[in-house]
DRENPA-3360 file (N, C-alpha, C; in nm, 2 decimals, always signed):
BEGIN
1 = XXXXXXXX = -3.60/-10.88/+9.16/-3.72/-10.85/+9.10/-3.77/-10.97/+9.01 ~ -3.92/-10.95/+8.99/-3.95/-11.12/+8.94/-3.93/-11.13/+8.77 ~ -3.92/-11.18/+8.74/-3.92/-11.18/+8.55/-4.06/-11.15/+8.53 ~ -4.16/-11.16/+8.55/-4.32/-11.11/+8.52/-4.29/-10.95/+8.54 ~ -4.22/-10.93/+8.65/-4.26/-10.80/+8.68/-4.20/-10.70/+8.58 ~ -4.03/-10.78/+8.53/-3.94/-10.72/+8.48/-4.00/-10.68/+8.29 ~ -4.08/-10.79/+8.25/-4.11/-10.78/+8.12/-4.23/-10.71/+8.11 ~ -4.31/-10.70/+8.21/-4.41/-10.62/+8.21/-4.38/-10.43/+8.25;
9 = XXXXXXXX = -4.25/-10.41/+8.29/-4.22/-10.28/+8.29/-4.14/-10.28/+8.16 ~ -4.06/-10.33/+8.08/-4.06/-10.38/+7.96/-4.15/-10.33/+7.88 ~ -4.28/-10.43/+7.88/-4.40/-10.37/+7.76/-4.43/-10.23/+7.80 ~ -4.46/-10.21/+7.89/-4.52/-10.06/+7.99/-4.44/-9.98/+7.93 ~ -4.31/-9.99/+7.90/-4.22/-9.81/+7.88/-4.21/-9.87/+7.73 ~ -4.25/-9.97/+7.66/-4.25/-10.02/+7.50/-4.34/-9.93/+7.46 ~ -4.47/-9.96/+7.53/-4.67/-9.84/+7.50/-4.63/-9.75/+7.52 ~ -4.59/-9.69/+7.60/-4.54/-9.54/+7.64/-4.47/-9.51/+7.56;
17 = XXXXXXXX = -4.36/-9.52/+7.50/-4.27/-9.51/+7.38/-4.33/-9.49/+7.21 ~ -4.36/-9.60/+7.17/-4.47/-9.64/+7.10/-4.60/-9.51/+7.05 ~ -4.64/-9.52/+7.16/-4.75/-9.40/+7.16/-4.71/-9.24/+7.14 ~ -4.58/-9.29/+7.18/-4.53/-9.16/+7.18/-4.45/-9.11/+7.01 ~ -4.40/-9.22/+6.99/-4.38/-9.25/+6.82/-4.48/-9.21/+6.70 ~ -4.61/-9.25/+6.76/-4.73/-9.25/+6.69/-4.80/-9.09/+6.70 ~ -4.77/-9.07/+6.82/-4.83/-8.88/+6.79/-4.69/-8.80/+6.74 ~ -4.63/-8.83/+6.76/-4.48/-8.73/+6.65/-4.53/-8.72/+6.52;
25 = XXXXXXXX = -4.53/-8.87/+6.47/-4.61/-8.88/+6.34/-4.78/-8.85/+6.25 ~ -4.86/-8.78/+6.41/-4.96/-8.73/+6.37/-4.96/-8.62/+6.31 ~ -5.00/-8.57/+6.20/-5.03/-8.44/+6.15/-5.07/-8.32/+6.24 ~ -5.19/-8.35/+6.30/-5.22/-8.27/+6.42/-5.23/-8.25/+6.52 ~ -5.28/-8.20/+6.62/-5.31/-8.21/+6.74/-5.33/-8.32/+6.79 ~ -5.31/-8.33/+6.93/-5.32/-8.52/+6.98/-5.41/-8.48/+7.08 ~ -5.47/-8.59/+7.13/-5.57/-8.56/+7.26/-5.46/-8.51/+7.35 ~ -5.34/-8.52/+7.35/-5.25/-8.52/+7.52/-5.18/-8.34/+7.48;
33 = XXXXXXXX = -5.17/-8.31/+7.34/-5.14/-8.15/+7.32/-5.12/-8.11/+7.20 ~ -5.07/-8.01/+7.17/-5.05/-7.93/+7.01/-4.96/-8.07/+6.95 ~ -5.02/-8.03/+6.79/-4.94/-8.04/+6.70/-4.78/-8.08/+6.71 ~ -4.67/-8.18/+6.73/-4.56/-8.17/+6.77/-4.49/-8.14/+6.62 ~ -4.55/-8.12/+6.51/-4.48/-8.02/+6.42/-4.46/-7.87/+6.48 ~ -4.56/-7.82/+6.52/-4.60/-7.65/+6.54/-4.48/-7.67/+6.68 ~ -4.45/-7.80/+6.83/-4.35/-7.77/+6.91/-4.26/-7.82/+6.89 ~ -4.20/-7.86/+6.81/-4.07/-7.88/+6.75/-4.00/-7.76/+6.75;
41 = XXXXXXXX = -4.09/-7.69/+6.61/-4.08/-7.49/+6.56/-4.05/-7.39/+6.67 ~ -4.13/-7.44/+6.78/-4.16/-7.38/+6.89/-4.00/-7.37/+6.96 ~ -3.96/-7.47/+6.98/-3.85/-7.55/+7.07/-3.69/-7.48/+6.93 ~ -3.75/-7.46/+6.84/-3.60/-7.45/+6.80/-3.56/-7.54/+6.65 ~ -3.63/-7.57/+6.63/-3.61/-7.77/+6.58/-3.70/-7.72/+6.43 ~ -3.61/-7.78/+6.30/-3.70/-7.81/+6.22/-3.82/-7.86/+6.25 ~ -3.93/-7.86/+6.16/-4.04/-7.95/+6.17/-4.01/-8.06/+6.14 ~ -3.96/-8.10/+6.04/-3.89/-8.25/+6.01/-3.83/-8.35/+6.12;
49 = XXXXXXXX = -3.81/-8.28/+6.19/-3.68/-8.32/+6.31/-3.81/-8.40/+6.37 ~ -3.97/-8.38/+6.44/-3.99/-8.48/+6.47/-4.01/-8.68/+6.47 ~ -3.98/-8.65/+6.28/-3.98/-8.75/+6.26/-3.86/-8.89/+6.27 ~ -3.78/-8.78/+6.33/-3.66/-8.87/+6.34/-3.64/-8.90/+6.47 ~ -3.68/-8.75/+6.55/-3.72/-8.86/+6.70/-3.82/-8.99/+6.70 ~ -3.97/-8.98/+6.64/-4.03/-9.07/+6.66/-4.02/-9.17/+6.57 ~ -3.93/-9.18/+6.45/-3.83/-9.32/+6.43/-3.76/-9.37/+6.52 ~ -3.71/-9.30/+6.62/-3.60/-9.35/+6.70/-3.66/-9.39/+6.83;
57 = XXXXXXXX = -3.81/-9.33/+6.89/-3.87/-9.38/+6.94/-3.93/-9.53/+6.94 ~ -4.01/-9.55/+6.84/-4.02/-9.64/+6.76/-3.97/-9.76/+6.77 ~ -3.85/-9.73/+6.68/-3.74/-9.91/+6.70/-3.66/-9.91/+6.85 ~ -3.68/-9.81/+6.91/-3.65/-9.86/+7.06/-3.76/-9.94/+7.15 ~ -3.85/-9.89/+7.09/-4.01/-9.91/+7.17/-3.97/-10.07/+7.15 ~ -3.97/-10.12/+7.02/-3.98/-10.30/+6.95/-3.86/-10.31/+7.02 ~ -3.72/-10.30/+7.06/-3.62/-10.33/+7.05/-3.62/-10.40/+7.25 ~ -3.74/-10.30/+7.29/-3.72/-10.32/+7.41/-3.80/-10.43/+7.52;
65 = XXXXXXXX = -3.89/-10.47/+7.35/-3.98/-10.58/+7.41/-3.93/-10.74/+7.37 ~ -3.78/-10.68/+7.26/-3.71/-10.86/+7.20/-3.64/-10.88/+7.35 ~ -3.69/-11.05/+7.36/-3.65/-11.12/+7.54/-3.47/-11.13/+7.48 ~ -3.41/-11.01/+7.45/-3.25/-11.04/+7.43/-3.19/-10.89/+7.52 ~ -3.11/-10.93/+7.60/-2.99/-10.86/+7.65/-2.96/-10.74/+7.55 ~ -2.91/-10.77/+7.46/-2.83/-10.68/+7.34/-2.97/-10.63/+7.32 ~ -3.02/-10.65/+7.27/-3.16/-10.56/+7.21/-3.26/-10.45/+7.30 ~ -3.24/-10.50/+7.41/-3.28/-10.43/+7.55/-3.22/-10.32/+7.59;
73 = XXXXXXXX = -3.07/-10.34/+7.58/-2.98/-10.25/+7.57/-2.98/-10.19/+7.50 ~ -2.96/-10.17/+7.39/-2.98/-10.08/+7.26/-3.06/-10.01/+7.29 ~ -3.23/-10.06/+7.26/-3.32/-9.98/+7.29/-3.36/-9.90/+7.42 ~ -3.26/-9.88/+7.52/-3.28/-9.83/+7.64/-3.10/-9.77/+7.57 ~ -3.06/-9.73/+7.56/-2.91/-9.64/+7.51/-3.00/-9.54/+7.45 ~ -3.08/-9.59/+7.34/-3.16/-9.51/+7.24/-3.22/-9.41/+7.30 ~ -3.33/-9.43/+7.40/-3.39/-9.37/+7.48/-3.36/-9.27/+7.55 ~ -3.24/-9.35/+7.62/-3.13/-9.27/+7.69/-3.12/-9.11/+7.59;
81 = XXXXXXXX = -3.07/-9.13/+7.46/-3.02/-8.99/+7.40/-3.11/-8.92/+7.38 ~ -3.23/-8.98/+7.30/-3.34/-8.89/+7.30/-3.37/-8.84/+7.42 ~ -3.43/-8.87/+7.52/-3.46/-8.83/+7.63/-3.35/-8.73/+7.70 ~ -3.27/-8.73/+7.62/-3.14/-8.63/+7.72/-3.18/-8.51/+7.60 ~ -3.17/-8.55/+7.50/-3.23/-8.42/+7.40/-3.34/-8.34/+7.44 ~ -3.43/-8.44/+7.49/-3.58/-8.34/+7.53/-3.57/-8.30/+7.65 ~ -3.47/-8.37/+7.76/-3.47/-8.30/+7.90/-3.40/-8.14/+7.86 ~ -3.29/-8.16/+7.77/-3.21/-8.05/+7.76/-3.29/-7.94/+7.68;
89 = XXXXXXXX = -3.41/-7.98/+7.61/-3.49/-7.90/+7.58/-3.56/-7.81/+7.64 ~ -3.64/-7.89/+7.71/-3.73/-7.83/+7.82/-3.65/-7.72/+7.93 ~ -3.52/-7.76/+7.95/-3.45/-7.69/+8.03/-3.40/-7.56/+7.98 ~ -3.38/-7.56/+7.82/-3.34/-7.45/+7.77/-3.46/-7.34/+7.71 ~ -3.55/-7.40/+7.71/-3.72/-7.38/+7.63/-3.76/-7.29/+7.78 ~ -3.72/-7.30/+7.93/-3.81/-7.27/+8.06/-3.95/-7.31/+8.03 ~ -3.96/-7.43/+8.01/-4.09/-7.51/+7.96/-4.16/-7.55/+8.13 ~ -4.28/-7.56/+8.16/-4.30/-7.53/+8.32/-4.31/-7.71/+8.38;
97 = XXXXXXXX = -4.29/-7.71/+8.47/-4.27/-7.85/+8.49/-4.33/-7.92/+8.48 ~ -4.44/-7.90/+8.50/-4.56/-8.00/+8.49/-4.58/-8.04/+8.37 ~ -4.52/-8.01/+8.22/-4.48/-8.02/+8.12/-4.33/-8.09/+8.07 ~ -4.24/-8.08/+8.20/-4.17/-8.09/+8.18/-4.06/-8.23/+8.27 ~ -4.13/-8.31/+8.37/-4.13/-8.38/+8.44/-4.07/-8.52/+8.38 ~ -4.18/-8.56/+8.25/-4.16/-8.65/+8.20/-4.03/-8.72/+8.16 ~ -3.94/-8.62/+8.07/-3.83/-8.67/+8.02/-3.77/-8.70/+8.08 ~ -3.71/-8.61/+8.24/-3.60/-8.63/+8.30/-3.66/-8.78/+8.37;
105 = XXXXXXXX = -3.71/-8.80/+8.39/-3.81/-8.96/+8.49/-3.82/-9.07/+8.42 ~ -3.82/-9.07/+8.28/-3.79/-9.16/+8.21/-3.66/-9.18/+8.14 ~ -3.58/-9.08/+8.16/-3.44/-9.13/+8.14/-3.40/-9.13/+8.26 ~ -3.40/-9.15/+8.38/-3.38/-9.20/+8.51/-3.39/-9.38/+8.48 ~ -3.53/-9.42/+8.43/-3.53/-9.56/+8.42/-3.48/-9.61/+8.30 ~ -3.47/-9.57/+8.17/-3.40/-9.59/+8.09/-3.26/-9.61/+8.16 ~ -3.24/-9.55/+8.21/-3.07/-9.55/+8.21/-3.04/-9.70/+8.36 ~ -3.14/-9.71/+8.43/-3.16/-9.83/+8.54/-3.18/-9.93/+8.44;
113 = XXXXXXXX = -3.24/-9.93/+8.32/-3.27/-10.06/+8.23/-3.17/-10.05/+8.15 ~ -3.07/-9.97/+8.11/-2.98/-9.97/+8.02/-2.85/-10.05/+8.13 ~ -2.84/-9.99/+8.25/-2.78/-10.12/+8.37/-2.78/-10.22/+8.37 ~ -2.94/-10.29/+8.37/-2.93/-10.39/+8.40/-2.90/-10.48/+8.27 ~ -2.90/-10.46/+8.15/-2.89/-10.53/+8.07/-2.71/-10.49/+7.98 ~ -2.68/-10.40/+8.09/-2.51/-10.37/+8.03/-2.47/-10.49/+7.99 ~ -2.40/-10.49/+7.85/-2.31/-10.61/+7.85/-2.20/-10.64/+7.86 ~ -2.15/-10.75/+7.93/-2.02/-10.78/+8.02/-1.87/-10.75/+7.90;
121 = XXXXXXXX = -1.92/-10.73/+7.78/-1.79/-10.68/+7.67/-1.87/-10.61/+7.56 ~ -1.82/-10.53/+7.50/-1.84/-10.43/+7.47/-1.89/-10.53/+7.30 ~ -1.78/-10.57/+7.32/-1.79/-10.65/+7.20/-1.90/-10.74/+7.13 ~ -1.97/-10.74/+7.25/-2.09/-10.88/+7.27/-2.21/-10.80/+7.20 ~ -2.23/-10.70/+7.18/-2.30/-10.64/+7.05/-2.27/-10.59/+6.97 ~ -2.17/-10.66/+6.90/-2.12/-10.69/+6.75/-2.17/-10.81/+6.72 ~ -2.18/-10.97/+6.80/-2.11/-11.03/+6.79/-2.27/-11.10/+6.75 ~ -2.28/-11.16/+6.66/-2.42/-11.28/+6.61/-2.42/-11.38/+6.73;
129 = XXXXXXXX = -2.54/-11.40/+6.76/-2.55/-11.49/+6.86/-2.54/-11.62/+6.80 ~ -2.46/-11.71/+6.84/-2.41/-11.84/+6.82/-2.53/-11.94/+6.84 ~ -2.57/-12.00/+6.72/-2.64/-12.12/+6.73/-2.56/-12.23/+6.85 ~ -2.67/-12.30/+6.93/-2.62/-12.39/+7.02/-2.57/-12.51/+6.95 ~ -2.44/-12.54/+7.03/-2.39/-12.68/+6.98/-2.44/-12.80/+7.02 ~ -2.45/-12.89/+6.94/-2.43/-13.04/+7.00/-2.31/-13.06/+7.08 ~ -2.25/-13.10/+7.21/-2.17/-13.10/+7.30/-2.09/-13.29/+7.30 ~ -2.01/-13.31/+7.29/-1.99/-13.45/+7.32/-1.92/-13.48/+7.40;
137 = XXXXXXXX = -1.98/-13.59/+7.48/-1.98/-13.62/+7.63/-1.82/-13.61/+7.69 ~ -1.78/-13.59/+7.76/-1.65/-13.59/+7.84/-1.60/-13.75/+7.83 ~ -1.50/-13.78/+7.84/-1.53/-13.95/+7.89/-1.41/-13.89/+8.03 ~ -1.49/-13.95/+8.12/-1.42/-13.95/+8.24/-1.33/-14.07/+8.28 ~ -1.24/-14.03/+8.40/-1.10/-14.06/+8.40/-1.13/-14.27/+8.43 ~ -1.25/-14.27/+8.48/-1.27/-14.44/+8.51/-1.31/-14.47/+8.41 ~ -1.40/-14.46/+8.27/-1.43/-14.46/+8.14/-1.33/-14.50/+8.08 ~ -1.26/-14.41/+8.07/-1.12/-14.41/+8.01/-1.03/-14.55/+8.04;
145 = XXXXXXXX = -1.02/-14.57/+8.16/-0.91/-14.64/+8.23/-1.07/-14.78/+8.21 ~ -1.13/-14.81/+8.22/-1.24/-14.93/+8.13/-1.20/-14.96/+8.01 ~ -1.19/-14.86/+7.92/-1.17/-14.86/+7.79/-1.01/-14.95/+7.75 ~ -0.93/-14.89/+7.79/-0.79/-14.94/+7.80/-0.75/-15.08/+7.89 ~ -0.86/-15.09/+7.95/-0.85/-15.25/+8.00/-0.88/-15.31/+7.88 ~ -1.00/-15.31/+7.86/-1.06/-15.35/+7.73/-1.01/-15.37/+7.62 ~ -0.95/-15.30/+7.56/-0.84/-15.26/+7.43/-0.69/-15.25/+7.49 ~ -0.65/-15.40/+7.51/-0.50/-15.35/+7.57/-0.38/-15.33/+7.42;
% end
């Protein structure tokens, strides 16, 4: 797949995310449906509890548009849980599908983006990314054997 294509499904589930951060945090009603204080209540969930999904929505949304492996990852893990929270919601809520479609479809591709950017050790998101070194040159084996003619 092309790198244009890949960063632009990148931004695309960052807006989708994002947006979706930003109506958690609205007071009222959104153009797309109720109050997600009043379906939080509804679902089971403090009212408060929205705001910690759409924190978590949020710094996954930015996390998934930094051009870094580790940060891509993270923010698609992130996703991962929430979205298994809301699928498992909807499933326990008998919420009707056409309502309920969303979550499980985007933790499908979360979890394809959380793939592709797995990192090869576990460790490698602990680890500060290392400023690049200055490298100094090899001296190869005919260099060498020049040199030592030179300097007997």
């Amino acid at each position: 797949m092309s790198k244009r294509l890949m960063t632009g499904l990148y931004w695309f589930m960052a807006l989708e995310f994002a947006l979706g951060a930003v109506t958690k945090f609205w007071p009222g009603d959104t153009v797309f449906s109720a109050a997600y204080s009043v379906k939080f209540v509804d679902w089971g969930y403090p009212a408060w509890m929205r705001f910690v999904v759409g924190a978590l929505e949020g710094v996954a949304a930015v996390l998934l548009v930094i051009p870094d492996r580790r940060a891509r990852f993270l923010g698609a893990t992130t996703l991962m849980f929430v979205l298994t929270g809301a699928a498992t919601t909807h499933i326990v809520n008998h919420d009707p599908a056409v309502e309920s479609w969303a979550a499980p479809a985007h933790l499908v591709i979360m979890g394809i983006l959380a793939l592709v950017n797995w990192p090869a050790d576990w460790r490698d998101l602990l680890r500060t990314p290392a400023a690049p070194t200055a490298r100094t040159p090899r001296v190869s084996h005919d260099m060498a054997r020049a040199r030592d003619l030179e300097n007997p």
